[in-house]
C-alpha positions as CSV (number, residue, x, y, z in Angstrom):
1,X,140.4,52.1,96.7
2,X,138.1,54.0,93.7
3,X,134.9,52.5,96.0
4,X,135.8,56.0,98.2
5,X,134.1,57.8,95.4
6,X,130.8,56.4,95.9
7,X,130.6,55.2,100.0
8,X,128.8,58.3,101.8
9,X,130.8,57.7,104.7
10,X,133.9,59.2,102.9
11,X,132.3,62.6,102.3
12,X,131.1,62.5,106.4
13,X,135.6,63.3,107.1
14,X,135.6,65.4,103.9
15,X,135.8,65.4,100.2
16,X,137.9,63.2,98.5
17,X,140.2,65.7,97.1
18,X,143.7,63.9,96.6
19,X,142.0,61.2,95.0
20,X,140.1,63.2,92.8
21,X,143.4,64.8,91.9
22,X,145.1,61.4,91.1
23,X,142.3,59.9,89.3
24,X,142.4,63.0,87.1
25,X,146.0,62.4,86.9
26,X,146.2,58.6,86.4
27,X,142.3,57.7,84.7
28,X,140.2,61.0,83.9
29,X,137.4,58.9,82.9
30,X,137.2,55.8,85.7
31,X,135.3,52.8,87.0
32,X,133.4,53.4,90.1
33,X,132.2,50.1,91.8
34,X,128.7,50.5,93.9
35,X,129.3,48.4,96.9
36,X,126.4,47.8,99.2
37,X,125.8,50.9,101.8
38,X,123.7,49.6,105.4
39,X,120.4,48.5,104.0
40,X,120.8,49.7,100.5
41,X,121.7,47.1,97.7
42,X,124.8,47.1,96.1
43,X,124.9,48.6,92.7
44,X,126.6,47.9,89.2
45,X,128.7,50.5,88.9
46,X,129.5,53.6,87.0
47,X,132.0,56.0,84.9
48,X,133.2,58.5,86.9
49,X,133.9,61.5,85.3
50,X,137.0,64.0,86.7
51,X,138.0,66.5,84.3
52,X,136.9,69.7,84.0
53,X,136.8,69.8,79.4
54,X,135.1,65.9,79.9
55,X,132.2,67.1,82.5
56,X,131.1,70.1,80.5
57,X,131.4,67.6,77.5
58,X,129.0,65.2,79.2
59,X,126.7,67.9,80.4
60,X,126.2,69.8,76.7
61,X,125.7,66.7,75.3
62,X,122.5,65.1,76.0
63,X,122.2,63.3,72.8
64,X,124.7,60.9,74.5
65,X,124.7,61.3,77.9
66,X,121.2,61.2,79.0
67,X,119.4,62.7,81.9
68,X,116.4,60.5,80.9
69,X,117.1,57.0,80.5
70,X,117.9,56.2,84.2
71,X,117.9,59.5,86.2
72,X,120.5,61.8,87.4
73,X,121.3,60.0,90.9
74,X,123.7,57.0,91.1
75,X,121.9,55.0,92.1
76,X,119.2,53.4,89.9
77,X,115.3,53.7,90.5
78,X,114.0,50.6,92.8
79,X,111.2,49.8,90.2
80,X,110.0,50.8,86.6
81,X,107.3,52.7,88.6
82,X,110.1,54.5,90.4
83,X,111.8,55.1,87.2
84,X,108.5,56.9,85.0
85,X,108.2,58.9,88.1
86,X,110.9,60.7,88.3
87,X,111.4,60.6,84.9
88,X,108.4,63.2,84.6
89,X,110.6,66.1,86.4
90,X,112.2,68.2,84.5
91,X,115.7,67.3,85.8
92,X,115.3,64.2,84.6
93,X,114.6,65.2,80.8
94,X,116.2,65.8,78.0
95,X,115.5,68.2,74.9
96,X,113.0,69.0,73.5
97,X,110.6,67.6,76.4
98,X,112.6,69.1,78.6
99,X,112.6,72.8,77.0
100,X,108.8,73.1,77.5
101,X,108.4,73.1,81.1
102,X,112.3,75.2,81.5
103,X,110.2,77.9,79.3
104,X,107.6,77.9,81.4
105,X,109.7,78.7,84.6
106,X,112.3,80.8,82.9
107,X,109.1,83.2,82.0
108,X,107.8,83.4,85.1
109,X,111.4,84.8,86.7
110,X,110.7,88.6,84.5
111,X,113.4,91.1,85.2
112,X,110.7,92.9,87.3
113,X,110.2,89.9,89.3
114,X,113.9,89.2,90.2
115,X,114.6,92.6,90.8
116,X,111.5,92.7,93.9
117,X,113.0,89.3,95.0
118,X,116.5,90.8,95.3
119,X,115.1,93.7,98.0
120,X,113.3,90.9,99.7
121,X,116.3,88.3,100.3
122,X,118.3,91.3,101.3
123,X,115.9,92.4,103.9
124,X,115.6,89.2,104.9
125,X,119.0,88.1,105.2
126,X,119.4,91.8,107.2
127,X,116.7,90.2,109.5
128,X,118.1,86.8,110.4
129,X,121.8,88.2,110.8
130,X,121.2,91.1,112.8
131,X,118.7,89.1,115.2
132,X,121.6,86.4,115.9
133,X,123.9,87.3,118.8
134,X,126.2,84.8,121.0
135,X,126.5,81.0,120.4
136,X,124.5,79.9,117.2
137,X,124.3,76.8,115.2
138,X,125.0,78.6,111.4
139,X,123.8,75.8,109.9
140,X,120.3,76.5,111.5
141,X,120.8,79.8,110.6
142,X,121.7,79.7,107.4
143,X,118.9,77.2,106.4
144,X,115.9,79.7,106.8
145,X,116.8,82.2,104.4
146,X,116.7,79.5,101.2
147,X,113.7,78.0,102.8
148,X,111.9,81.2,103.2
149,X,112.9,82.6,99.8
150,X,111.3,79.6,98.5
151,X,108.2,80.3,100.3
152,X,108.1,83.6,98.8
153,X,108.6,82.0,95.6
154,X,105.8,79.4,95.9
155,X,103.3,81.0,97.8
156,X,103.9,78.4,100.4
157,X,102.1,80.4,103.7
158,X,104.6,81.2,105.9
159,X,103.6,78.9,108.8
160,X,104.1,76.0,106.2
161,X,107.9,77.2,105.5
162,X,109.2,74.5,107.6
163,X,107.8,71.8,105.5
164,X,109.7,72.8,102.6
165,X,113.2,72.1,104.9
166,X,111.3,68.4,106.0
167,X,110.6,67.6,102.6
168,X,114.8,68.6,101.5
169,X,115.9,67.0,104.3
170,X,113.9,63.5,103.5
171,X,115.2,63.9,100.1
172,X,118.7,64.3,99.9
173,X,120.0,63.3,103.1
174,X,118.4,59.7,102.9
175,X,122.0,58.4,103.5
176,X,122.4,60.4,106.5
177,X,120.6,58.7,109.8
178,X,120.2,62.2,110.9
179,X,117.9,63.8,108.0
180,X,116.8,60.4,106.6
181,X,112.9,60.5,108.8
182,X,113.4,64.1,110.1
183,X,110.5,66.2,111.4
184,X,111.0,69.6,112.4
185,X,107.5,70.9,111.5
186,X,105.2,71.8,114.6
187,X,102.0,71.2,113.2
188,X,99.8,72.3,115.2
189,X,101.1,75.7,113.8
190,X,100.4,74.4,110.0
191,X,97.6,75.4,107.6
192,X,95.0,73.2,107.1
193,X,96.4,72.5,104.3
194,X,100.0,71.4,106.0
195,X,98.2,69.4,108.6
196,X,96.1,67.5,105.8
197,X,99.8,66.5,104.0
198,X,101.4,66.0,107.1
199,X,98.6,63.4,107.7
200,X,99.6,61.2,104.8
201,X,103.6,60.9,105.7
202,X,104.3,57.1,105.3
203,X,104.5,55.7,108.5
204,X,107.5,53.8,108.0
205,X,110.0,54.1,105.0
206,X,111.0,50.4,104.9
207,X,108.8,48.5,102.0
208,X,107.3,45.4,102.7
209,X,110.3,43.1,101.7
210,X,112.3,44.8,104.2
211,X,114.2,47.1,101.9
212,X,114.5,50.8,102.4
213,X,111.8,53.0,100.1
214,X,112.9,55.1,97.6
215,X,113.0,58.1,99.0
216,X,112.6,59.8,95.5
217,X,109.7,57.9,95.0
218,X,105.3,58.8,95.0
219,X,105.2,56.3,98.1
220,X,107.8,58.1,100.4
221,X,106.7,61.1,99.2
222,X,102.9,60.7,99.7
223,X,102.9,63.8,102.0
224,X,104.4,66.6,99.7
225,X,102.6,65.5,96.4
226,X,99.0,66.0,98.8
227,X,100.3,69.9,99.8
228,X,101.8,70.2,96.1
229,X,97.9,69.3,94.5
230,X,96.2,71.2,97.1
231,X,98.6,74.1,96.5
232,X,98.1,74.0,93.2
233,X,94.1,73.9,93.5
234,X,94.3,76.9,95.9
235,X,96.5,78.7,93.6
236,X,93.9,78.1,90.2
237,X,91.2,79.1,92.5
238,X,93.0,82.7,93.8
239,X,95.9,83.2,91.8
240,X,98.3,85.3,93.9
241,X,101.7,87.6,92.8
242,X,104.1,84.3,93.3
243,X,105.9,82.7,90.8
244,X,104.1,79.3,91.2
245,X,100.9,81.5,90.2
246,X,102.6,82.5,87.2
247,X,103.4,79.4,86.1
248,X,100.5,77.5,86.6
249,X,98.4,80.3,84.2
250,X,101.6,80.2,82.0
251,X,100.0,76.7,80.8
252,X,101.4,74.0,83.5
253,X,99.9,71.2,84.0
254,X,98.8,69.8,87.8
255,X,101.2,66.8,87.0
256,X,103.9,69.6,85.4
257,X,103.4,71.9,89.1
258,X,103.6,68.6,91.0
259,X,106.9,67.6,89.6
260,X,108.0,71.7,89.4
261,X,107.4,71.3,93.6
262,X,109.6,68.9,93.8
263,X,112.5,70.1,91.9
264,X,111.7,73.8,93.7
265,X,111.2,72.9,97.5
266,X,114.5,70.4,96.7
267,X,116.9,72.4,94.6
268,X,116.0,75.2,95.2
269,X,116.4,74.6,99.1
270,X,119.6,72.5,99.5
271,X,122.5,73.8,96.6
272,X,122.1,76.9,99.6
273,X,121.8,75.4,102.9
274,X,125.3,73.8,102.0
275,X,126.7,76.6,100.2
276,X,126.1,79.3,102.7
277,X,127.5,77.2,105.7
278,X,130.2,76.0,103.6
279,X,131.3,79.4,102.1
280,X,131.3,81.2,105.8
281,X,133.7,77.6,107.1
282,X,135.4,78.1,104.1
283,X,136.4,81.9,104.8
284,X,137.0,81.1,108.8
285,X,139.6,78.4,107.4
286,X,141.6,81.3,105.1
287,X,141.5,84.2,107.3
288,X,144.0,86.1,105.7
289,X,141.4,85.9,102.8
290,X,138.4,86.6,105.1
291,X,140.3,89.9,105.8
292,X,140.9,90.9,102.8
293,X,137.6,90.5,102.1
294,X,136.6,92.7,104.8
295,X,138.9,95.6,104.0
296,X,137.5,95.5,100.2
297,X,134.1,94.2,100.2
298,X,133.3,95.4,96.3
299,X,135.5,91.7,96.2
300,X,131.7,90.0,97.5
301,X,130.8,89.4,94.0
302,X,133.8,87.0,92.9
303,X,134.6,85.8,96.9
304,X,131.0,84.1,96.5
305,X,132.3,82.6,93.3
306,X,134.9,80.8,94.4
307,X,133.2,79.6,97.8
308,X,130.8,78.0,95.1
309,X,134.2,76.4,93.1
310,X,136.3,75.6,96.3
311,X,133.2,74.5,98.0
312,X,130.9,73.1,95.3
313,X,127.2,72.3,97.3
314,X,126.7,68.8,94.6
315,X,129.4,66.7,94.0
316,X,128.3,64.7,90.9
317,X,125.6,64.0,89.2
318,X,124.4,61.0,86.9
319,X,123.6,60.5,83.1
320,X,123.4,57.1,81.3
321,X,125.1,56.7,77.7
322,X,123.0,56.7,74.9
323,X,125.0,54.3,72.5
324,X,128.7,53.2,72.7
325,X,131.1,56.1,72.7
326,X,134.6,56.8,73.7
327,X,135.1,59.3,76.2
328,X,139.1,60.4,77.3
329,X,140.3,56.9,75.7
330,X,137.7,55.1,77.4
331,X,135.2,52.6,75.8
332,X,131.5,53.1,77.6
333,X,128.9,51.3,76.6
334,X,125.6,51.9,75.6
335,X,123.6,51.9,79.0
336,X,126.4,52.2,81.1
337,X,125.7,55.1,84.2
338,X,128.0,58.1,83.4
339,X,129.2,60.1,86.7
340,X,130.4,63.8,86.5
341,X,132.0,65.1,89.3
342,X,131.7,68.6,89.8
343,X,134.0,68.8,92.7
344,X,136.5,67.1,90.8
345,X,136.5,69.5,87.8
346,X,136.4,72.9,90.7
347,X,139.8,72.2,91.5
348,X,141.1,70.7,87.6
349,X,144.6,72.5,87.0
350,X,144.3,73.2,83.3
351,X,141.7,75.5,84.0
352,X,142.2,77.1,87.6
353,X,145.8,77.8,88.4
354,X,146.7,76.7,91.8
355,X,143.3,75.6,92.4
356,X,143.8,74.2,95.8
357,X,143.9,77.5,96.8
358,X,141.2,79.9,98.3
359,X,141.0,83.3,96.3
360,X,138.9,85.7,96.9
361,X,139.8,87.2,94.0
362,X,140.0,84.6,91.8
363,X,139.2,85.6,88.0
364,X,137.9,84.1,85.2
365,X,136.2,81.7,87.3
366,X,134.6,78.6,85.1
367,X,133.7,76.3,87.9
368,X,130.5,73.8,87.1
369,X,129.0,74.3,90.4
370,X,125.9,75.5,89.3
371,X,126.3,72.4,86.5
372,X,126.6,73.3,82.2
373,X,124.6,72.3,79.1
374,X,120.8,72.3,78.8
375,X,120.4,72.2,82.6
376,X,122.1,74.5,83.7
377,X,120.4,75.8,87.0
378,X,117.7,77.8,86.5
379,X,118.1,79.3,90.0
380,X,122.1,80.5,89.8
381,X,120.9,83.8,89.9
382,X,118.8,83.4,92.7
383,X,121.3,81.5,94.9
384,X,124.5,83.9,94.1
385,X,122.0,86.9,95.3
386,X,120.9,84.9,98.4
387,X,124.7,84.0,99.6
388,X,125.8,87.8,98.3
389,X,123.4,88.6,100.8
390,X,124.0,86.6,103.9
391,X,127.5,87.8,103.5
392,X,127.1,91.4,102.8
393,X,125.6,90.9,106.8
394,X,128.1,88.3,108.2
395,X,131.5,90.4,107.1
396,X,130.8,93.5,109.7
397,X,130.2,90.6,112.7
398,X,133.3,88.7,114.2
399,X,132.4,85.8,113.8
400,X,134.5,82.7,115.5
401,X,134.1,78.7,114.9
402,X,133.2,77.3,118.6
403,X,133.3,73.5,117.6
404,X,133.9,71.2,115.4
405,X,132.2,71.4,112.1
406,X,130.0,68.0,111.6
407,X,130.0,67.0,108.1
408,X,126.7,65.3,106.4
409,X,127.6,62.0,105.2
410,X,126.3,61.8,101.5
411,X,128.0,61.2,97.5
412,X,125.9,63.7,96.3
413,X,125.1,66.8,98.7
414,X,128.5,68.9,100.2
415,X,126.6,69.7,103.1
416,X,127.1,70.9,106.6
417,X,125.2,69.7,109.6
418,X,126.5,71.6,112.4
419,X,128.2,74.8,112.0
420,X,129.0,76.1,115.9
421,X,130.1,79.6,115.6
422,X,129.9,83.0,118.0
423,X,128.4,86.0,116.3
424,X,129.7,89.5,118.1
């Protein structure tokens, strides 16, 4: 049944790939019902979107397929409030609003900038791999180097790293019981600062009516906007050598550097803390690839490529059409929500041969992974140097899977829970 597509559950045993593949096959361009998921309402459905030429297509074109009108998750905004919130973020523009504030941060990221973060992820990830012996939890692992780059990043003090993770955690893994209300911040080892947002957390994230609360919305996320404001006041009043710095005496706005928070401390943080653990499962799953990798590590660059294409860390993302169109023989209506799926189009046949298979060698390499168009990620760089990092450590160690991998169960994040491995 198509509804596999959507229910969370189904990504919790694995990507759907054979039904990607015969949806491709049989209707490129398909329609998606939104069935109800535990307390969550049921939807009206979508266009889901499988092919590799009709996913850039959408995501070049935001004159039809809008970021704007109704977001980029599937599901819709709980209220018009909801909806002018997180239409204020930059992910959820379109040109020309949206070019402002992408000026603003692609200006602060100067070639002399990048280059010190490069020798500081590398040092770091030197740190957390060479410090890990025995029976770990890679998924743990792997989480603090995004997190603490981000830090760097933000100026976030160090002892308020952890926050960052909450925050992520909150936010994307809402459909997951595990992340949905989880707390891993001690905070009685929090700035002021921390302790002071920490102090405004909802106490419950069920609304009044009984419903579950946006998670995406100012109410659930009472507790980061405080830190993000008093962040920003601290960083007016002492501007540091951070990015965030930069940017807010490039011209931002508070209201700009709130919604830049979000979409930094979220994006930022969770496209690695799947790729990373999903990469390393990936090559533990192909070891005839993971040793070939070994004996030729100058393959690092394009091996980290195609962990991002055979193990993409978003699935899909939403735009809604602008006015009736046809897209691959198929009417859409003005309105209608507009799925791509960018784990579909990783493994579309016209454009990787044999794309079911894991190669670290695999060139060209045109996956979406990193998505196309006007919003394309703004952190690629940052995220290939991160994972060419991690793994420039990992591919000296033996390193052996213990356990079962446990799979988050979510439509729109690939992502890892528990990665047991042993680390020699």
């Amino acid at each position: 049944m198509r509804e596999e597509i959507f229910l969370p559950a189904t990504y919790a045993a694995g990507v759907p790939y054979a039904t990607f593949r015969r949806l491709r096959e049989e209707s490129p361009v398909a329609w998606i019902p939104e069935p109800p998921v535990g307390p969550w309402p049921a939807g009206t459905g979508y266009w889901a979107v499988f092919r590799h030429a009709d996913v850039k297509h959408v995501l070049r074109t935001p004159a039809d397929f809008s970021s704007h009108l109704g977001a980029t998750q599937i599901r819709d905004p709980d209220t018009p409030e909801d909806l002018e919130f997180v239409r204020a973020m930059m992910l959820n523009q379109d040109p020309p609003s949206h070019s402002r504030p992408r000026r603003i941060v692609a200006a602060a990221f100067t070639p002399r900038a990048v280059r010190a973060l490069e020798e500081t992820i590398r040092a770091r990830a030197r740190a957390l791999v060479s410090a890990a012996h025995g029976e770990v939890d890679f998924v743990e692992l792997a989480a603090d180097l995004p997190v603490w780059t981000l830090a760097h990043i933000m100026g976030v003090p160090d002892s308020d790293r952890r926050l960052l993770f909450d925050w992520a955690s909150r936010i994307i893994g809402y459909q997951d019981a595990d992340y949905a209300d989880l707390s891993t911040a001690d905070t009685e080892a929090l700035t002021p600062m921390g302790r002071a947002a920490v102090a405004q957390r909802p106490r419950s994230l069920t609304r009044p009516d009984g419903r579950p609360m946006n998670p995406r919305s100012r109410a659930a996320l009472r507790d980061m906007f405080a830190y993000a404001h008093a962040l920003a006041a601290e960083k007016r009043r002492a501007p540091g050598e951070d990015i965030m710095s930069r940017m807010l005496s490039g011209g931002l706005t508070t209201d700009e550097f709130e919604n830049m928070f979000f979409l930094f401390a979220v994006a930022g943080n969770e496209t690695l803390r799947n790729g990373i653990p999903g990469g390393l499962l990936t090559l533990l799953e192909h070891p005839a690839e993971l040793a070939r990798l070994r004996a030729d590590p100058s393959l690092l660059p394009t091996a980290v490529e195609e962990m991002l294409r055979y193990w993409p860390p978003v699935v899909d993302f939403r735009r809604t059409a602008t006015r009736d169109l046809v897209l691959a023989d198929q009417k859409i209506s003005a309105g209608d929500k507009v799925v791509v799926y960018h784990a579909s189009a990783n493994r579309d046949p016209a454009v990787f041969p044999d794309p079911d298979r894991f190669d670290v060698a695999r060139a060209p390499n045109d996956h979406v992974s990193f998505g196309y168009g006007p919003h394309f990620c703004l952190g690629a760089h940052l995220a290939r140097t991160q994972m060419r990092a991690i793994f420039t450590e990992l591919l000296p160690r033996d390193v052996t899977l213990t356990g079962e991998p446990v799979r988050m169960a979510s439509n729109f994040q690939n992502g890892l829970k528990h990665l047991p491995i042993r680390l020699d």
